[in-house]
HTML snippet that shows the backbone in 3Dmol.js (N, CA, C, O; Angstrom):
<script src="https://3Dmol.org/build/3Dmol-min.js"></script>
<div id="view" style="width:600px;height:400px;position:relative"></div>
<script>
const pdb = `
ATOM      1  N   UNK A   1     -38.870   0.479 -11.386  1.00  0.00           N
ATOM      2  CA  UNK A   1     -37.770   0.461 -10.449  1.00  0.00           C
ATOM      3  C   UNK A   1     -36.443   0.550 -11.211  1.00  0.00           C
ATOM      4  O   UNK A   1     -36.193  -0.042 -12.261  1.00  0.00           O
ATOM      5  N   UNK A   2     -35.619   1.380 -10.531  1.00  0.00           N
ATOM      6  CA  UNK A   2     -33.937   1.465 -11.193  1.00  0.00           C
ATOM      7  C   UNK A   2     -33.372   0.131 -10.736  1.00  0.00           C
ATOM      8  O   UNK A   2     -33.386  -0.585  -9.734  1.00  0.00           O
ATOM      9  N   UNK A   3     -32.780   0.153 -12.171  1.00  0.00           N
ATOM     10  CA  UNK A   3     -31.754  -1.294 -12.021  1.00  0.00           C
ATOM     11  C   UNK A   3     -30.564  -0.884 -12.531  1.00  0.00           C
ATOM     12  O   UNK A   3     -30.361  -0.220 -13.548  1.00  0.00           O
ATOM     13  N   UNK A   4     -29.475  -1.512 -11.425  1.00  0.00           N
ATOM     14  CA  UNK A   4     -28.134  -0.942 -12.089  1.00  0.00           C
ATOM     15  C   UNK A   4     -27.399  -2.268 -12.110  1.00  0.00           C
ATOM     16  O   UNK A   4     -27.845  -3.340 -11.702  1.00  0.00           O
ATOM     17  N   UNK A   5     -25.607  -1.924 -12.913  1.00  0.00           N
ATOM     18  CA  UNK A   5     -25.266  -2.878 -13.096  1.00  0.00           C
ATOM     19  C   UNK A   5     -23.415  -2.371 -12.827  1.00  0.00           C
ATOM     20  O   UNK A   5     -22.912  -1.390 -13.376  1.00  0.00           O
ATOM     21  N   UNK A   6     -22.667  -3.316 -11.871  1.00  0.00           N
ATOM     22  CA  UNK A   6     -21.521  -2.794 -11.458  1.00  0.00           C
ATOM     23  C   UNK A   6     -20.331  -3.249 -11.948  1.00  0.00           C
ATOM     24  O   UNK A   6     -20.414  -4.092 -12.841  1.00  0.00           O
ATOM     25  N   UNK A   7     -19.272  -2.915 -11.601  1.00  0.00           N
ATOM     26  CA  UNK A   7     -18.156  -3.296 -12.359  1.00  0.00           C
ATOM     27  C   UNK A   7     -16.680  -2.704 -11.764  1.00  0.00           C
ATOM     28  O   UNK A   7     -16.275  -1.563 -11.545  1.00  0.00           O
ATOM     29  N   UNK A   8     -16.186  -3.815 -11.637  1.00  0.00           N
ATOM     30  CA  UNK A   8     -14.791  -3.229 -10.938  1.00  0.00           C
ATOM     31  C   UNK A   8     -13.884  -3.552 -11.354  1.00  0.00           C
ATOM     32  O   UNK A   8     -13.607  -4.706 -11.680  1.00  0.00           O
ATOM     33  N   UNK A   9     -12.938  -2.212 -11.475  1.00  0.00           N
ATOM     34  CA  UNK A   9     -11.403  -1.804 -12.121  1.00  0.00           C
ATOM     35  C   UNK A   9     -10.162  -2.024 -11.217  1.00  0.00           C
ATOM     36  O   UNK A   9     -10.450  -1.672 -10.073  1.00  0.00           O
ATOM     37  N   UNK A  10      -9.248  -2.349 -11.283  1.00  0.00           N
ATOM     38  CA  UNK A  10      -8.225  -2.148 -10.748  1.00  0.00           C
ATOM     39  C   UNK A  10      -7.434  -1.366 -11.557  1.00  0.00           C
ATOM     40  O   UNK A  10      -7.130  -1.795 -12.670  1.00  0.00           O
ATOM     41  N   UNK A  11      -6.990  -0.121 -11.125  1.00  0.00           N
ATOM     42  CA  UNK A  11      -6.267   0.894 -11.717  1.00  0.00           C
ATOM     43  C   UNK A  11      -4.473   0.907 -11.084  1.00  0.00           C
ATOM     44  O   UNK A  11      -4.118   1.288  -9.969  1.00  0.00           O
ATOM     45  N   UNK A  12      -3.662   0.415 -12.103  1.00  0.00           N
ATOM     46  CA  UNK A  12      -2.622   0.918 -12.082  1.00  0.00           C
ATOM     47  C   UNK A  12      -1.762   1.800 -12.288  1.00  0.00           C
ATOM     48  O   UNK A  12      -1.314   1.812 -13.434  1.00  0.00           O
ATOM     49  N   UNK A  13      -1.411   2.464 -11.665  1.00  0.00           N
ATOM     50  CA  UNK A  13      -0.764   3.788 -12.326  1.00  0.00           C
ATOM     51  C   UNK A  13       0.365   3.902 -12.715  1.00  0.00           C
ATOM     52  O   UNK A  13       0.990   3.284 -11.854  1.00  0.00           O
ATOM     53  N   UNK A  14       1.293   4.380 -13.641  1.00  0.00           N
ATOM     54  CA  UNK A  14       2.443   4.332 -14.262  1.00  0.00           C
ATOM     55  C   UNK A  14       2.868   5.308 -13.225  1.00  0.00           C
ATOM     56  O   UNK A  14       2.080   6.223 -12.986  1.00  0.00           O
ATOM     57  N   UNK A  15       3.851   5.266 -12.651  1.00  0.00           N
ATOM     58  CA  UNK A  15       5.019   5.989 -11.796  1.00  0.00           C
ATOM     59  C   UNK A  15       5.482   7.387 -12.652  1.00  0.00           C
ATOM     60  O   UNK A  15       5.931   8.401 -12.119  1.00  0.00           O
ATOM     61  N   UNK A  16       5.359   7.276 -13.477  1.00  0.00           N
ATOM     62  CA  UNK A  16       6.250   8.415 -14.657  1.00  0.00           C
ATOM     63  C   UNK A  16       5.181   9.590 -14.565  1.00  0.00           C
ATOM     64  O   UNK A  16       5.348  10.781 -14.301  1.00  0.00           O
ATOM     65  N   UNK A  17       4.058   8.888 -14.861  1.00  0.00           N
ATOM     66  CA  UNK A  17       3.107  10.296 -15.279  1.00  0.00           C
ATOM     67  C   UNK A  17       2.225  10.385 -13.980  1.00  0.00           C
ATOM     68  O   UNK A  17       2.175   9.496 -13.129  1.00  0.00           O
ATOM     69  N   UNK A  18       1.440  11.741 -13.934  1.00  0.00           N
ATOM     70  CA  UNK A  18       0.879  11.821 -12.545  1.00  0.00           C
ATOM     71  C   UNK A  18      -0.290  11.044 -12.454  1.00  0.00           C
ATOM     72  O   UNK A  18      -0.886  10.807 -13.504  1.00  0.00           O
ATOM     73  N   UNK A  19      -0.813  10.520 -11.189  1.00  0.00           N
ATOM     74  CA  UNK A  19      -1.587   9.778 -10.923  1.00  0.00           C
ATOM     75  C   UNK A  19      -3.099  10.438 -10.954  1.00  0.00           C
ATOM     76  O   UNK A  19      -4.106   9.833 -11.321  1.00  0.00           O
ATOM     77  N   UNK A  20      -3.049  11.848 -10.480  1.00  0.00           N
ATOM     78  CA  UNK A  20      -4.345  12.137 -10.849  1.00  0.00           C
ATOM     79  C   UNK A  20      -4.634  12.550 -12.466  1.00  0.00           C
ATOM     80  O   UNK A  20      -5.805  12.381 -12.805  1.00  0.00           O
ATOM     81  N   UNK A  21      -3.982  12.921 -13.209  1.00  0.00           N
ATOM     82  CA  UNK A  21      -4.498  12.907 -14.677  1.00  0.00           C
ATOM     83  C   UNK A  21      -4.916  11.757 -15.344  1.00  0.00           C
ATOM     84  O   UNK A  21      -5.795  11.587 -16.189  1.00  0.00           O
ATOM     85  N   UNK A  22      -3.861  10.743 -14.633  1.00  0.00           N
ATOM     86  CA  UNK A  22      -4.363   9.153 -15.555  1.00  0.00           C
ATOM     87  C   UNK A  22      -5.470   8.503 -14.608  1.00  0.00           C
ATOM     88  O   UNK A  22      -5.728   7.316 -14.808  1.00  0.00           O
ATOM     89  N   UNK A  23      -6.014   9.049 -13.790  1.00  0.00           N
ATOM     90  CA  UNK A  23      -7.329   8.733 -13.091  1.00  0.00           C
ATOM     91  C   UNK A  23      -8.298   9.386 -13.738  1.00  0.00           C
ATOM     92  O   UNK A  23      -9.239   8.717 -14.164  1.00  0.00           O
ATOM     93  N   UNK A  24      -8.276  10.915 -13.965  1.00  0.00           N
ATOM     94  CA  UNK A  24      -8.933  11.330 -14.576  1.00  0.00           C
ATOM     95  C   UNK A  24      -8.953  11.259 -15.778  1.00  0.00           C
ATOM     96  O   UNK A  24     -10.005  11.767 -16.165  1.00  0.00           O
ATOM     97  N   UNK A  25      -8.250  10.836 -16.747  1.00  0.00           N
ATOM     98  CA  UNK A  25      -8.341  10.291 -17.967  1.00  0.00           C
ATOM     99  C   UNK A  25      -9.253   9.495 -18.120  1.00  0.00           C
ATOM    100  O   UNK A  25     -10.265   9.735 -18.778  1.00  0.00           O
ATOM    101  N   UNK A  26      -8.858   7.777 -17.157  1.00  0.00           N
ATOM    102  CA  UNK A  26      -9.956   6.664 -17.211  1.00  0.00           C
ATOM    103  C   UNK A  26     -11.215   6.798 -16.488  1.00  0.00           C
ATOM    104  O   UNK A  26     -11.996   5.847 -16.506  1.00  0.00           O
ATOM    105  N   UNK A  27     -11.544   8.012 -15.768  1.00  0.00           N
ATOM    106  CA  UNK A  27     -12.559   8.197 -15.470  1.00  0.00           C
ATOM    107  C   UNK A  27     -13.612   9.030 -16.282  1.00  0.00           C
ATOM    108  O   UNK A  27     -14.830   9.158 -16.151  1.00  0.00           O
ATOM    109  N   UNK A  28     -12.803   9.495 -17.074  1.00  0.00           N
ATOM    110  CA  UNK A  28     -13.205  10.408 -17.931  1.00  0.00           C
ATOM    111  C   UNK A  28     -13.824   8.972 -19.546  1.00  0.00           C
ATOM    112  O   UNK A  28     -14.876   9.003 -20.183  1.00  0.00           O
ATOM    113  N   UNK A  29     -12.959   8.222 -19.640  1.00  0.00           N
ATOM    114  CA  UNK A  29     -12.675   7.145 -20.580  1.00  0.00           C
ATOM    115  C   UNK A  29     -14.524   6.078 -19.875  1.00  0.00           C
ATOM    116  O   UNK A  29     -15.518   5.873 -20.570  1.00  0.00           O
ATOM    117  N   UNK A  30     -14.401   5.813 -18.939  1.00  0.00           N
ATOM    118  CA  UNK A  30     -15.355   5.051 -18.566  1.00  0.00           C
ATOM    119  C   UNK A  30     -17.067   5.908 -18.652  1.00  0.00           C
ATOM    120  O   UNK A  30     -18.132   5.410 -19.018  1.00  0.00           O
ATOM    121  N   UNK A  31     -16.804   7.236 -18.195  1.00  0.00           N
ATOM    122  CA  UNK A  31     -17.686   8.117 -18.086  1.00  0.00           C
ATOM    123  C   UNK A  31     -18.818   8.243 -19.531  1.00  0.00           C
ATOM    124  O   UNK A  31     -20.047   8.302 -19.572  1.00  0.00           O
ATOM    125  N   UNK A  32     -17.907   8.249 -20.483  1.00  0.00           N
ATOM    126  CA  UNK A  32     -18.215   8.180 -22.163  1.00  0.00           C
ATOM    127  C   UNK A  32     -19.280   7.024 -22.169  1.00  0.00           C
ATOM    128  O   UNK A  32     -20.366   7.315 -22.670  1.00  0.00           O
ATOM    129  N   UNK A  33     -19.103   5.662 -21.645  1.00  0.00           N
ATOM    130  CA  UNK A  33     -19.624   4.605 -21.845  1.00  0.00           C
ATOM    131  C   UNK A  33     -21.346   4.442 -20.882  1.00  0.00           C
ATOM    132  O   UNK A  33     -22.285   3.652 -20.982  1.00  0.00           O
ATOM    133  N   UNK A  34     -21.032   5.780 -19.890  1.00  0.00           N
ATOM    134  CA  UNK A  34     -22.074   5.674 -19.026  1.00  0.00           C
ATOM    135  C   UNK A  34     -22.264   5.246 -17.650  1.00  0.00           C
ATOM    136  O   UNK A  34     -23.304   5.202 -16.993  1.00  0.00           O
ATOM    137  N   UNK A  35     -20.770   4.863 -17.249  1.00  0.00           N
ATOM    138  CA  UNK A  35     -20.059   4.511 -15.832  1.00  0.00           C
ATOM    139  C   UNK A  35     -19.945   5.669 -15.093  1.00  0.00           C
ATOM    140  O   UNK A  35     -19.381   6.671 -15.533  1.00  0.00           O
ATOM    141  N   UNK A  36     -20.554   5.583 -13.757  1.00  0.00           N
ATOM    142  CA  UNK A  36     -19.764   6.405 -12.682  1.00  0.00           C
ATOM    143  C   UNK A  36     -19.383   5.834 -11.994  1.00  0.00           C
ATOM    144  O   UNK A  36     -19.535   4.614 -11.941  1.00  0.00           O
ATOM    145  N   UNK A  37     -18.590   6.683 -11.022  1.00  0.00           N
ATOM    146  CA  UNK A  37     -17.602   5.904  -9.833  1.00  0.00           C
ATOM    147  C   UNK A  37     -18.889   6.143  -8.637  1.00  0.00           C
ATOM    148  O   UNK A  37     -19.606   7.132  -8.489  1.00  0.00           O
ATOM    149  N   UNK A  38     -18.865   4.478  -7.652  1.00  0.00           N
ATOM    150  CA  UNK A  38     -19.677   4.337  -6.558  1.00  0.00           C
ATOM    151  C   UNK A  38     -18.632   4.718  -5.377  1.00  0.00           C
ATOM    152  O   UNK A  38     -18.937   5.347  -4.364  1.00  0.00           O
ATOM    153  N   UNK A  39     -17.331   4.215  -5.697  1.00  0.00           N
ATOM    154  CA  UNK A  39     -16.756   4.458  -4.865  1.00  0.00           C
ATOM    155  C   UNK A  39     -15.027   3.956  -4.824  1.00  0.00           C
ATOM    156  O   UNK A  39     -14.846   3.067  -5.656  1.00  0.00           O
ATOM    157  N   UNK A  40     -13.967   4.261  -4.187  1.00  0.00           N
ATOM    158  CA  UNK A  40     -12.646   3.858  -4.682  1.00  0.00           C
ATOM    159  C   UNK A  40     -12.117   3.053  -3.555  1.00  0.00           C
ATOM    160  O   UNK A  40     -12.662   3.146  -2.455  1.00  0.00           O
ATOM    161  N   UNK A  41     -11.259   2.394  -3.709  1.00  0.00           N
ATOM    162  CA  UNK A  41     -10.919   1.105  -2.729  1.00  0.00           C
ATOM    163  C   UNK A  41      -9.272   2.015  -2.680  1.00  0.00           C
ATOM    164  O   UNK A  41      -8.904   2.462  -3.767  1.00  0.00           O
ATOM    165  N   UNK A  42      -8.515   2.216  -1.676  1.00  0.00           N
ATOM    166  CA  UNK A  42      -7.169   2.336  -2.140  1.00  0.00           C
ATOM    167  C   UNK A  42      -6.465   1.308  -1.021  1.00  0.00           C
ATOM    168  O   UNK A  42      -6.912   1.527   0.104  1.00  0.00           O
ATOM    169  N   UNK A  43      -5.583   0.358  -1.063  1.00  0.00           N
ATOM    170  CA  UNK A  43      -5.113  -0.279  -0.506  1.00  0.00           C
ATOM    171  C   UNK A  43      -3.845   0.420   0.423  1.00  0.00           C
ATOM    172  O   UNK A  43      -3.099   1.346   0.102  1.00  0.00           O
ATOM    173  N   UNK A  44      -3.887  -0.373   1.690  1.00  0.00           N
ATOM    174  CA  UNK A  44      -3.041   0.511   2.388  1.00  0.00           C
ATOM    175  C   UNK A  44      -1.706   0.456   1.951  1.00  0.00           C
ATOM    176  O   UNK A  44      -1.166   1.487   2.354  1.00  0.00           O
ATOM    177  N   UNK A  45      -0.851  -0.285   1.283  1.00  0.00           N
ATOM    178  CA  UNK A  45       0.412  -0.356   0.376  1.00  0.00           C
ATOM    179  C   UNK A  45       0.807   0.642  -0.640  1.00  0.00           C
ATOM    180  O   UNK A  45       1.888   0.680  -1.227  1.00  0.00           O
ATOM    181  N   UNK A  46      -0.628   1.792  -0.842  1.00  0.00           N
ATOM    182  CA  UNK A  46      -0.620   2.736  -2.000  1.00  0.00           C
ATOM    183  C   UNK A  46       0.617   3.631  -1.192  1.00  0.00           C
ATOM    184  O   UNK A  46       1.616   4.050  -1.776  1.00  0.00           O
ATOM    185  N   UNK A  47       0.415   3.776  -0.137  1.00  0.00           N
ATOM    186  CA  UNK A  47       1.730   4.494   0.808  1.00  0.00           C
ATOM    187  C   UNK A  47       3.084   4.131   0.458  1.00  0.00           C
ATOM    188  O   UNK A  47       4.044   4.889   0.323  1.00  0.00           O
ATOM    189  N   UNK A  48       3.038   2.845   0.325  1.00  0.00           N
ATOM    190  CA  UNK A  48       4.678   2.342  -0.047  1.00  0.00           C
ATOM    191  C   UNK A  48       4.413   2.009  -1.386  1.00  0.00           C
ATOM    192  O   UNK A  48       4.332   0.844  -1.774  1.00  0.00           O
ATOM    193  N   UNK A  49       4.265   3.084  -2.168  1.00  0.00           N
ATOM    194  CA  UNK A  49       4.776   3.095  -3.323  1.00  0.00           C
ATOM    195  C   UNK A  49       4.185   1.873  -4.224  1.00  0.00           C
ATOM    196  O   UNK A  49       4.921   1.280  -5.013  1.00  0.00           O
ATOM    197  N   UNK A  50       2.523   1.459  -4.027  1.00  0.00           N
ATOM    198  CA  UNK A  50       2.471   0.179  -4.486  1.00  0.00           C
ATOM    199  C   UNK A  50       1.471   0.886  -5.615  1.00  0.00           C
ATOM    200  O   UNK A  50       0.982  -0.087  -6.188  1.00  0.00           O
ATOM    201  N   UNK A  51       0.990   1.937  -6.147  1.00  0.00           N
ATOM    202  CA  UNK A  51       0.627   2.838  -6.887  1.00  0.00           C
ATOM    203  C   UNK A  51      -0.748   1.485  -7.356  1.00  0.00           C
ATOM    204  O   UNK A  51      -0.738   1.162  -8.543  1.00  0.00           O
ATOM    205  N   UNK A  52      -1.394   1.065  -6.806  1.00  0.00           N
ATOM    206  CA  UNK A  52      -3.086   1.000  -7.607  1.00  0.00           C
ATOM    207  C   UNK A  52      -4.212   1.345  -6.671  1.00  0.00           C
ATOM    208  O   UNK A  52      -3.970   1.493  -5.473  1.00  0.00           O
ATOM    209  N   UNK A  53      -5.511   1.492  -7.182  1.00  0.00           N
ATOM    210  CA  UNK A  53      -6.669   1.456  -6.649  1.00  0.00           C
ATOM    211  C   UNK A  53      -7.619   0.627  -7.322  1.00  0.00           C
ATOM    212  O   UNK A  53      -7.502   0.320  -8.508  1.00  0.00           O
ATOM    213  N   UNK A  54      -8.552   0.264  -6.588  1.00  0.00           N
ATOM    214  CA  UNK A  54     -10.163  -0.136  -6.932  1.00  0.00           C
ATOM    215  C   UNK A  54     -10.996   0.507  -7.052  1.00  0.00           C
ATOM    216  O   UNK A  54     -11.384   1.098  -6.045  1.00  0.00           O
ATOM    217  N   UNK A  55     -11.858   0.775  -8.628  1.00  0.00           N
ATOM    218  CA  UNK A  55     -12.764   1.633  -8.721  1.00  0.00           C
ATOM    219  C   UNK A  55     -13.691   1.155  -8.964  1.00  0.00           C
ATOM    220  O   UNK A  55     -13.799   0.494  -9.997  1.00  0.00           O
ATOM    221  N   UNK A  56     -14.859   1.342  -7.963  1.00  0.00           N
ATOM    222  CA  UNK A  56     -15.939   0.764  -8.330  1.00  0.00           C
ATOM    223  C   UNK A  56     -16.767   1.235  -9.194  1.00  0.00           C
ATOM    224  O   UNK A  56     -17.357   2.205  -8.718  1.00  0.00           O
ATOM    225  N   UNK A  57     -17.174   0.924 -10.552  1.00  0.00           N
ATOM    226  CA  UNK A  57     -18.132   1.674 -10.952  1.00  0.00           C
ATOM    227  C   UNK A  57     -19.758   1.361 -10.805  1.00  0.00           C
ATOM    228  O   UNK A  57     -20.102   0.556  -9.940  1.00  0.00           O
ATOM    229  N   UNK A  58     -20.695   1.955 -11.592  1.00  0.00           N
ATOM    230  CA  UNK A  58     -22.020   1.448 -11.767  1.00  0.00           C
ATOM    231  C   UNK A  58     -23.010   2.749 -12.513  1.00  0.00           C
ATOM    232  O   UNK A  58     -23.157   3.932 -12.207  1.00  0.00           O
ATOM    233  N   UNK A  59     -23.633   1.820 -13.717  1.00  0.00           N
ATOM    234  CA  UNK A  59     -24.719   2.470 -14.375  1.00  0.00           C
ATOM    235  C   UNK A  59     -25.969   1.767 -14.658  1.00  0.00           C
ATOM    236  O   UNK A  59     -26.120   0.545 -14.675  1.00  0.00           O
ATOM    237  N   UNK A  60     -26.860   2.676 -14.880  1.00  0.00           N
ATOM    238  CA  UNK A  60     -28.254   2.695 -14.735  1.00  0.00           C
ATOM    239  C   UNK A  60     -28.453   1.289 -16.007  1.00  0.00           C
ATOM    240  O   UNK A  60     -27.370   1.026 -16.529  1.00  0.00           O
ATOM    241  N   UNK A  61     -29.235   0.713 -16.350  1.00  0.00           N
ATOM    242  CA  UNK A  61     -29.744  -0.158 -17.085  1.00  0.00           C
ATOM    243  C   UNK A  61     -31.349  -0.319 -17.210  1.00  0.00           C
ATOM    244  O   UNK A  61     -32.165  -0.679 -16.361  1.00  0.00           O
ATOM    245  N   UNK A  62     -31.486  -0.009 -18.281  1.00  0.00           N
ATOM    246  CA  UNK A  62     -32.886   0.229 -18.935  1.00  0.00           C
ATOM    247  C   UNK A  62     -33.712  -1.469 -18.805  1.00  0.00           C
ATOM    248  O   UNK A  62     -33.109  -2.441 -19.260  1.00  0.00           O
ATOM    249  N   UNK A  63     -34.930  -1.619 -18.231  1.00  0.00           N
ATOM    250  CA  UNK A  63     -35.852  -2.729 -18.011  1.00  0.00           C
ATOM    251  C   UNK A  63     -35.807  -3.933 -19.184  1.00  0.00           C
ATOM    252  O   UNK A  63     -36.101  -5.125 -19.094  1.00  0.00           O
ATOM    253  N   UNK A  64     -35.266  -3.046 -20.454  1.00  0.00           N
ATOM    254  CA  UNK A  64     -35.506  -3.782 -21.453  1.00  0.00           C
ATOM    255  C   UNK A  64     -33.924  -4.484 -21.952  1.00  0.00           C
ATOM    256  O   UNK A  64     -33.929  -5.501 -22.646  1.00  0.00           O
ATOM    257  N   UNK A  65     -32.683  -3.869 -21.548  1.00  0.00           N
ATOM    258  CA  UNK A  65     -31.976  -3.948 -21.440  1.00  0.00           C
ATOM    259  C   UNK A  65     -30.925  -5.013 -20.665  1.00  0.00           C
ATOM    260  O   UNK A  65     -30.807  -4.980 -19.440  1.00  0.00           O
ATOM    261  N   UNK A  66     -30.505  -5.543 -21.136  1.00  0.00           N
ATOM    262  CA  UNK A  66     -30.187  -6.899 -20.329  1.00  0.00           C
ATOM    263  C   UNK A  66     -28.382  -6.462 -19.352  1.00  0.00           C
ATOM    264  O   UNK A  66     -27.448  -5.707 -19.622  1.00  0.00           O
ATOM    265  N   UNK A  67     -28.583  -7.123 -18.563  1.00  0.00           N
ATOM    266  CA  UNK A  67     -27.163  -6.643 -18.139  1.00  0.00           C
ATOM    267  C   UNK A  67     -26.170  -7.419 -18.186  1.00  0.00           C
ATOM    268  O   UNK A  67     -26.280  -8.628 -17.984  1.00  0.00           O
ATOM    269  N   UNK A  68     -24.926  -6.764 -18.490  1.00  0.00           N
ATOM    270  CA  UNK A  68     -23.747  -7.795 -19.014  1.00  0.00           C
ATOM    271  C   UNK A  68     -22.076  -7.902 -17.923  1.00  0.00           C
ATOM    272  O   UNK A  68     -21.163  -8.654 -18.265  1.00  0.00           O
TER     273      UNK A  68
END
`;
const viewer = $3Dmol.createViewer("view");
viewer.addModel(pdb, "pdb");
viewer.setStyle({}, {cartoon: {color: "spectrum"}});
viewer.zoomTo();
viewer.render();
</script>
């Protein structure tokens, strides 16, 4: 049986630089480690200028493998 193991980010974004490159940066950054995104939380304040999200991630974990 697959066993996974999850983990959640709160992503802030710097105002200066664009928001989708530095998403895709740390998604790209987490991806390396074996993380994908389950799914993104964006709070309704992201409208007024409150620039974060919640990213949920989650990867696979091997039987023998303990999860951390």
């Amino acid at each position: 049986m697959k066993r996974f193991e999850y983990r959640i980010e709160q992503v802030i974004f710097d105002k200066r630089e664009s928001r989708d490159q530095q998403l895709v940066d740390l998604l790209n950054y987490f991806g390396q480690e074996g993380w994908r995104v389950s799914s993104l939380v964006v709070e309704p304040r992201i409208a007024m200028n409150e620039n974060k999200i919640k990213v949920l991630l989650e990867r696979e974990v091997n039987d023998e493998a303990e999860v951390t």
